[in-house]
KOLPA-279648 format. One record per residue: residue in three letters; z, x negated, y negated of N, C-alpha, C, O in turn; chain; residue number from 1. Coordinates in steps of 0.2 Angstrom, whole numbers, plus 5000, padded with zeros to 4 digits. Layout:
! KOLPA-279648
+-----+------+--------+---------+-------+---------+----------+------+--------+---------+------+--------+---------+----+-----+
:  aa : n_up : n_east : n_north : ca_up : ca_east : ca_north : c_up : c_east : c_north : o_up : o_east : o_north : ch :   i :
+-----+------+--------+---------+-------+---------+----------+------+--------+---------+------+--------+---------+----+-----+
: ALA :    Z :      X :       Y :     Z :       X :        Y :    Z :      X :       Y :    Z :      X :       Y :  A : NUM :
...
+-----+------+--------+---------+-------+---------+----------+------+--------+---------+------+--------+---------+----+-----+
! end
This chain:
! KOLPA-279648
+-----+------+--------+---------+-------+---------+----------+------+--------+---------+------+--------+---------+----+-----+
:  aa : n_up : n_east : n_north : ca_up : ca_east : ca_north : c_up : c_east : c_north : o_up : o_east : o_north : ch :   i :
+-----+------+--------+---------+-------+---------+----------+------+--------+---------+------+--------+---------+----+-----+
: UNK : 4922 :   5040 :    4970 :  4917 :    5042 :     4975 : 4918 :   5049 :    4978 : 4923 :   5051 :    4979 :  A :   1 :
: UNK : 4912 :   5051 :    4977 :  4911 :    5058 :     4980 : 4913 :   5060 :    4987 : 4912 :   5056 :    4991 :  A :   2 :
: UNK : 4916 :   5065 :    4989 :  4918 :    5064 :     4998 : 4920 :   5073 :    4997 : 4923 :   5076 :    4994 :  A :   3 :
: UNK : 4912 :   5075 :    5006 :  4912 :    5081 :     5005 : 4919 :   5086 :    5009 : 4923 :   5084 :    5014 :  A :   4 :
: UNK : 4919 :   5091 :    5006 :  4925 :    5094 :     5012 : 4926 :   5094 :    5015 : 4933 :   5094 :    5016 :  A :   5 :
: UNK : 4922 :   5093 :    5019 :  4922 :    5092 :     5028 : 4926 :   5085 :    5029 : 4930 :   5083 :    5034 :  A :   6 :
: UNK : 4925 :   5081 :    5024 :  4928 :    5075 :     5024 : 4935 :   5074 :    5023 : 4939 :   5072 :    5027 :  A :   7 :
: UNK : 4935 :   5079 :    5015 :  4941 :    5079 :     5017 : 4947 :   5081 :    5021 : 4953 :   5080 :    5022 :  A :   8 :
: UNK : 4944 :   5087 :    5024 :  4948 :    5090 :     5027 : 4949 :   5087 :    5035 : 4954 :   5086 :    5038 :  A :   9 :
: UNK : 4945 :   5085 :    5038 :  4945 :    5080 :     5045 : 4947 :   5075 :    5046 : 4948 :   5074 :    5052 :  A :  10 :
: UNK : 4949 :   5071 :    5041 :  4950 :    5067 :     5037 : 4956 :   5067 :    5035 : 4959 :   5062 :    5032 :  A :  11 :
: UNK : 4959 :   5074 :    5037 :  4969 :    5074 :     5033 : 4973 :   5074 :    5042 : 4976 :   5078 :    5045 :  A :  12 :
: UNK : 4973 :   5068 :    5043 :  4976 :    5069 :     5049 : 4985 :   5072 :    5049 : 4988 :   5073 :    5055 :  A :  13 :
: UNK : 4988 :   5071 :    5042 :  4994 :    5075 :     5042 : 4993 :   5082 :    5041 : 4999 :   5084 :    5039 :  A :  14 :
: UNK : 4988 :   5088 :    5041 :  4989 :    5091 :     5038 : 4981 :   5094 :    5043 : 4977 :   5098 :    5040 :  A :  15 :
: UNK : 4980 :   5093 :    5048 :  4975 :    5093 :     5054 : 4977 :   5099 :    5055 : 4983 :   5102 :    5053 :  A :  16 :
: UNK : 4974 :   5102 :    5059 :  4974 :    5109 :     5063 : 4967 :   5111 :    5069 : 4961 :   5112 :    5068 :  A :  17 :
: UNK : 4970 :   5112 :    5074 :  4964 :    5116 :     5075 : 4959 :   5121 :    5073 : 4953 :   5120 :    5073 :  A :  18 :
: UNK : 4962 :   5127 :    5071 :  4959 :    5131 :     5066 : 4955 :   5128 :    5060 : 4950 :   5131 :    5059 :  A :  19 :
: UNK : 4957 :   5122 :    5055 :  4954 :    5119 :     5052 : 4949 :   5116 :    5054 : 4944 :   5115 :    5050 :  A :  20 :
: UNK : 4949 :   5113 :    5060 :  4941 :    5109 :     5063 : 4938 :   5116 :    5061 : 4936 :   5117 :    5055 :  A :  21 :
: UNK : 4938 :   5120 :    5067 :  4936 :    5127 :     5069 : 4930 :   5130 :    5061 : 4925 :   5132 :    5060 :  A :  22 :
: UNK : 4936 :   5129 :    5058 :  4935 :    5132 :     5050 : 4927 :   5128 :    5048 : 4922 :   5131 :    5046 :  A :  23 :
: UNK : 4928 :   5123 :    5048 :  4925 :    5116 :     5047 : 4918 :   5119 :    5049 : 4914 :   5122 :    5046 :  A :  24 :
: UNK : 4917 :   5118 :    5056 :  4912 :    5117 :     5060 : 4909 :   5126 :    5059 : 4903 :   5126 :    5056 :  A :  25 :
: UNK : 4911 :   5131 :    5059 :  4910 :    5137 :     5059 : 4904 :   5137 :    5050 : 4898 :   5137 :    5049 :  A :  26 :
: UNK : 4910 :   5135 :    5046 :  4905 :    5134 :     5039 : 4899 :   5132 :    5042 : 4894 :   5135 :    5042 :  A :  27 :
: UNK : 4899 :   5124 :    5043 :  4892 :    5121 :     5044 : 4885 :   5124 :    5048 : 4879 :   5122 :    5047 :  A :  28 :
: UNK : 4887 :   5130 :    5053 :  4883 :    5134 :     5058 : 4882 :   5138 :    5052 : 4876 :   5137 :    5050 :  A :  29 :
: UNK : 4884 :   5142 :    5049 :  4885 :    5148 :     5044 : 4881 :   5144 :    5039 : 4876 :   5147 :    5038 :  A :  30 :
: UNK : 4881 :   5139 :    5035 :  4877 :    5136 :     5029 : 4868 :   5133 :    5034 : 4862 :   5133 :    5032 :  A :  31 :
: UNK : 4869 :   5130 :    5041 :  4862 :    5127 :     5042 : 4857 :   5137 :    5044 : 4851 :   5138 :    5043 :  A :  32 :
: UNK : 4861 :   5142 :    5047 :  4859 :    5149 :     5046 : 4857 :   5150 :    5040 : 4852 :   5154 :    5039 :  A :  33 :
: UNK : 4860 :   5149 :    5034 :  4858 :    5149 :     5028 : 4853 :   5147 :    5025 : 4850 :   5151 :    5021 :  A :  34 :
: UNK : 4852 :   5138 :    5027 :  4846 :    5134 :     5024 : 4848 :   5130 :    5018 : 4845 :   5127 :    5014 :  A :  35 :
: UNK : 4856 :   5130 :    5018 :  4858 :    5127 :     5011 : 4865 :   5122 :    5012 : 4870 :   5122 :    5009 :  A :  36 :
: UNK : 4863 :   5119 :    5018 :  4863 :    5111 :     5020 : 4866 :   5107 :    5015 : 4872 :   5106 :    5014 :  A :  37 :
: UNK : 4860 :   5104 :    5012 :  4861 :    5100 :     5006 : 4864 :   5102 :    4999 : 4867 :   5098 :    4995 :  A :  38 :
: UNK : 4863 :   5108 :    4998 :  4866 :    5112 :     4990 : 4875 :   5112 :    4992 : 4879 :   5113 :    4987 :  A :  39 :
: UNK : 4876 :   5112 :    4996 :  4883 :    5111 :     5000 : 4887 :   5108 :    5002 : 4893 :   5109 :    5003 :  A :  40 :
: UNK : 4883 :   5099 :    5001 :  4886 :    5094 :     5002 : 4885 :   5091 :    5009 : 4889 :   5086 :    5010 :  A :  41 :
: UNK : 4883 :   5092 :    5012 :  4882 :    5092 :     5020 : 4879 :   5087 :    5023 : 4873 :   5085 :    5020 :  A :  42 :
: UNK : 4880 :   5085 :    5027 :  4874 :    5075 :     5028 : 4868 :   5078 :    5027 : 4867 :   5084 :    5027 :  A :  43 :
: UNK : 4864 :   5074 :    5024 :  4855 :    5075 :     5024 : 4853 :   5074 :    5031 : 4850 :   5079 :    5034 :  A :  44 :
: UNK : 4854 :   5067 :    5034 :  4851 :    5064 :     5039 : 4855 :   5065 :    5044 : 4861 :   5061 :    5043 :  A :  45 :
: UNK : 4856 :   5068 :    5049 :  4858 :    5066 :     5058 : 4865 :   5071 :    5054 : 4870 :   5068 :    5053 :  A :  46 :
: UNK : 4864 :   5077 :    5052 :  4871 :    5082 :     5050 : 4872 :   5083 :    5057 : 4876 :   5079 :    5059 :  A :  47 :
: UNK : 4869 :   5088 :    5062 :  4875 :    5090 :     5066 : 4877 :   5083 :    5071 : 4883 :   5084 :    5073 :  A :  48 :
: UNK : 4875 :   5080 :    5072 :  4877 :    5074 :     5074 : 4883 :   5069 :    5073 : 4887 :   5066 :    5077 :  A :  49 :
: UNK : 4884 :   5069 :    5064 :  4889 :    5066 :     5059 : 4896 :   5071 :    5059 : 4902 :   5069 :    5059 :  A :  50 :
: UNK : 4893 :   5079 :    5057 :  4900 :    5084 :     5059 : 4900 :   5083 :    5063 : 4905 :   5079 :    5063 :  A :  51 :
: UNK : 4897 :   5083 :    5072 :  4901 :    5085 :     5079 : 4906 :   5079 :    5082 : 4910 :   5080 :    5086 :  A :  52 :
: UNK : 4903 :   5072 :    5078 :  4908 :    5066 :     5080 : 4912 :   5066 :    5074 : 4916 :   5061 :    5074 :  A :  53 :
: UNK : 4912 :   5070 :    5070 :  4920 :    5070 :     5064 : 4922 :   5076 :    5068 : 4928 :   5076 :    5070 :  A :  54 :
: UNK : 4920 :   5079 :    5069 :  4928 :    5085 :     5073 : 4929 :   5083 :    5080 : 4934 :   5084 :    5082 :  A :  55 :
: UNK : 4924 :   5081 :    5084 :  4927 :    5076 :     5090 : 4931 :   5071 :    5090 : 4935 :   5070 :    5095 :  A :  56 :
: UNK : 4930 :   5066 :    5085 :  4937 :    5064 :     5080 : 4945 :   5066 :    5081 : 4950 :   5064 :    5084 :  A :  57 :
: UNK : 4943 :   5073 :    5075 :  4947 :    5078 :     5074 : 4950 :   5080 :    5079 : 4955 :   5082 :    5078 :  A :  58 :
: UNK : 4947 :   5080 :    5085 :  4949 :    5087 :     5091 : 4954 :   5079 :    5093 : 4960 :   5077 :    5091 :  A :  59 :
: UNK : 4951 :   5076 :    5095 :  4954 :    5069 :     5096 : 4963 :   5068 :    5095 : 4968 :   5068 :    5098 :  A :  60 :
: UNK : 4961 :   5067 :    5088 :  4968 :    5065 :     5083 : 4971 :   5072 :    5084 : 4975 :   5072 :    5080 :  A :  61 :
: UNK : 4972 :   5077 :    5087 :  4976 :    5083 :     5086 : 4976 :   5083 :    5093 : 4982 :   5085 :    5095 :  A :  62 :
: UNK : 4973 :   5082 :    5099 :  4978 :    5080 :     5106 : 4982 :   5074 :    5107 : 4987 :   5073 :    5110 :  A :  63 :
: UNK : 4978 :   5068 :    5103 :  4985 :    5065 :     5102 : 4992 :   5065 :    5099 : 4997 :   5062 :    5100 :  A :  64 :
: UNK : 4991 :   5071 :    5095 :  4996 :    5073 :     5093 : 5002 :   5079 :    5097 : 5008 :   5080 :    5097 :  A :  65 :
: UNK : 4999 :   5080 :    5099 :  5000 :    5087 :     5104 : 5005 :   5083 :    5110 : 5010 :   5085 :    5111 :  A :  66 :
: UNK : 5002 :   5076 :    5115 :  5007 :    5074 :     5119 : 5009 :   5067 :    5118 : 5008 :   5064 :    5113 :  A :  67 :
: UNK : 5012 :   5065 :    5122 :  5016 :    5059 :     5123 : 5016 :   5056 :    5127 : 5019 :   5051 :    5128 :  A :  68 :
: UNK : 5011 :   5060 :    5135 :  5012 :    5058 :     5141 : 5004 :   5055 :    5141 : 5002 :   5050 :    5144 :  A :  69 :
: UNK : 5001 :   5057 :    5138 :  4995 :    5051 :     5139 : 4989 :   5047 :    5135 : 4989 :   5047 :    5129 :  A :  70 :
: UNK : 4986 :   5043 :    5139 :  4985 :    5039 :     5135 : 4977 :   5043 :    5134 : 4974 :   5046 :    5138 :  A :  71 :
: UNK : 4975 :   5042 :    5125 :  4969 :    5044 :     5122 : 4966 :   5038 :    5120 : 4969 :   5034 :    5117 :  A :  72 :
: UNK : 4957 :   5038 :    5122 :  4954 :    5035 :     5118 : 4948 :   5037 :    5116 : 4944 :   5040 :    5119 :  A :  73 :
: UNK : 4946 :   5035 :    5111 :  4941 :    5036 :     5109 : 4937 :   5031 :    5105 : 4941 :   5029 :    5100 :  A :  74 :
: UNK : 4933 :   5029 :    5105 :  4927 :    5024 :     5106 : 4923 :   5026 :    5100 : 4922 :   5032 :    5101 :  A :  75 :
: UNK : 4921 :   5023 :    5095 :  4916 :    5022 :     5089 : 4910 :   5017 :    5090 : 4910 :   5011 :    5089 :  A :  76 :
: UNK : 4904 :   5020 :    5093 :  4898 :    5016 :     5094 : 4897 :   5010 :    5087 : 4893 :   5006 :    5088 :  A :  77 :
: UNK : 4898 :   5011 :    5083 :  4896 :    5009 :     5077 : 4902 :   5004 :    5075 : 4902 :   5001 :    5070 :  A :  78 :
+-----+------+--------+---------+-------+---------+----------+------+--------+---------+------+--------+---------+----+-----+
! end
C-alpha cells in the first residue's frame, strides 16, 4: 500500500520533530503555490484539512513527549 510522505513522516512518532512537522507543512503551502497537489501525492479531497489534523496530531505527539506533568488530549471526530 502506497503511503504519501507526509505520512510517513508524521507518522514516525520515534523519529518526530518539530522541524519535521514544520518541513511537512511548509512543502504543502509551497506545492498548493505551485498547483501540483496531486502530481505530489497530496490528498485530492479536504488536503489542507487532512495535513492540518496530521500535524496537529503531530504537534500533539511531541508535547507529549516534551512533559510529564500534564495530561494531553486529543479527540479524533471520526
Amino acid at each position: 500500500m502506497y503511503h504519501p510522505p507526509y505520512e510517513r513522516i508524521l507518522g514516525d512518532a520515534e523519529n518526530l520533530t518539530e522541524e519535521r512537522v514544520d518541513e511537512v507543512l511548509n512543502e504543502f503551502l509551497k506545492d498548493i503555490k505551485e498547483g501540483c497537489l496531486e502530481r505530489k501525492g497530496w490528498p485530492k479531497v479536504l488536503g489542507a484539512y487532512i495535513i492540518s489534523k496530521a500535524a496537529m496530531n503531530a504537534y500533539t505527539k511531541l508535547l507529549l513527549k516534551s512533559t510529564l506533568l500534564y495530561a494531553i488530549c486529543s479527540i479524533a471526530a471520526s
